[in-house]
Structures are given as structure tokens and as C-alpha cells.
C-alpha positions in Angstrom: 153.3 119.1 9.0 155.0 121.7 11.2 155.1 119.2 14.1 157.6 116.9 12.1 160.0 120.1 12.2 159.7 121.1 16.0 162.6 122.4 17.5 162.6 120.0 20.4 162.8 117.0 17.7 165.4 118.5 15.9 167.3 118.3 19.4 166.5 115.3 20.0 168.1 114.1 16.7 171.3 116.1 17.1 171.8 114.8 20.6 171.7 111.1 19.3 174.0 111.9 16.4 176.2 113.6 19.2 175.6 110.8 21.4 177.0 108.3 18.7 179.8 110.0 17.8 181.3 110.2 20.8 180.7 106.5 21.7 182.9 106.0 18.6 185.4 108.5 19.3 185.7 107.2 22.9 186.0 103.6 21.9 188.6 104.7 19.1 192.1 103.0 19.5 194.0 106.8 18.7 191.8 107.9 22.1 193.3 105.4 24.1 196.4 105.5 23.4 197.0 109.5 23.8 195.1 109.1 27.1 197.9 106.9 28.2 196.8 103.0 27.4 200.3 102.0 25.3 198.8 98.6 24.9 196.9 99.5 21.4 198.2 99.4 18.2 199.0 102.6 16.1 200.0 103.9 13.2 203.0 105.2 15.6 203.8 101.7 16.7 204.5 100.4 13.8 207.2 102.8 13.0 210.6 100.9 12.0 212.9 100.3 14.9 216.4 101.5 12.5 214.7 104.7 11.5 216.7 108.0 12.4 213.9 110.3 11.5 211.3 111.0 14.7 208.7 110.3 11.0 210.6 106.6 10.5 211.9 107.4 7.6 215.4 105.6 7.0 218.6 106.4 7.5 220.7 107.7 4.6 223.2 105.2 5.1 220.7 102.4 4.7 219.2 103.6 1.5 221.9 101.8 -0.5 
């Protein structure tokens, strides 16, 4: 029973969690666009054009 707990397993295991996450976080839209690839859609794209706030929120004139 102490072989299923070896440290070299336990290793192993971490490594192919770490392994995963960072093919997800690589392949993640937010990764490529603050790497410089403009041609994904964000949560920052989608911001309204007329907005005078840098967050896109409205202007107080337009509120009415």
C-alpha cells in the first residue's frame, strides 16, 4: 500500500494536471488576445461603440 503513495507518482500526477492546465490556459481566447492576436472575441470587444466611460458604460446624456 505504500507504493500507491510514492512521491515520484504523486509527481507524476501533478505534472499532468499542470500539463492540462496550461494547454487550456494557452488555448484560452483572453491569452490570445493580450498576447497581441485582435482577431478573438472578448468581453472588451463587445463594449458599446457610444460609451464615454473607458468601462462602456453610457453617457449621461443618453440615459434619458
Amino acid at each position: 500500500m505504500d507504493r500507491a503513495y510514492s512521491r515520484a507518482r504523486i509527481l507524476l500526477a501533478l505534472g499532468v494536471i499542470l500539463i492540462f492546465i496550461m494547454m487550456d490556459h494557452l488555448s484560452s481566447p483572453t491569452f490570445a488576445f493580450n498576447s497581441g492576436n485582435g482577431n478573438v472575441s472578448t468581453a472588451l470587444m463587445q463594449r458599446q461603440n457610444s460609451s464615454c466611460a473607458p468601462c462602456g458604460a453610457p453617457c449621461p446624456s443618453a440615459r434619458d
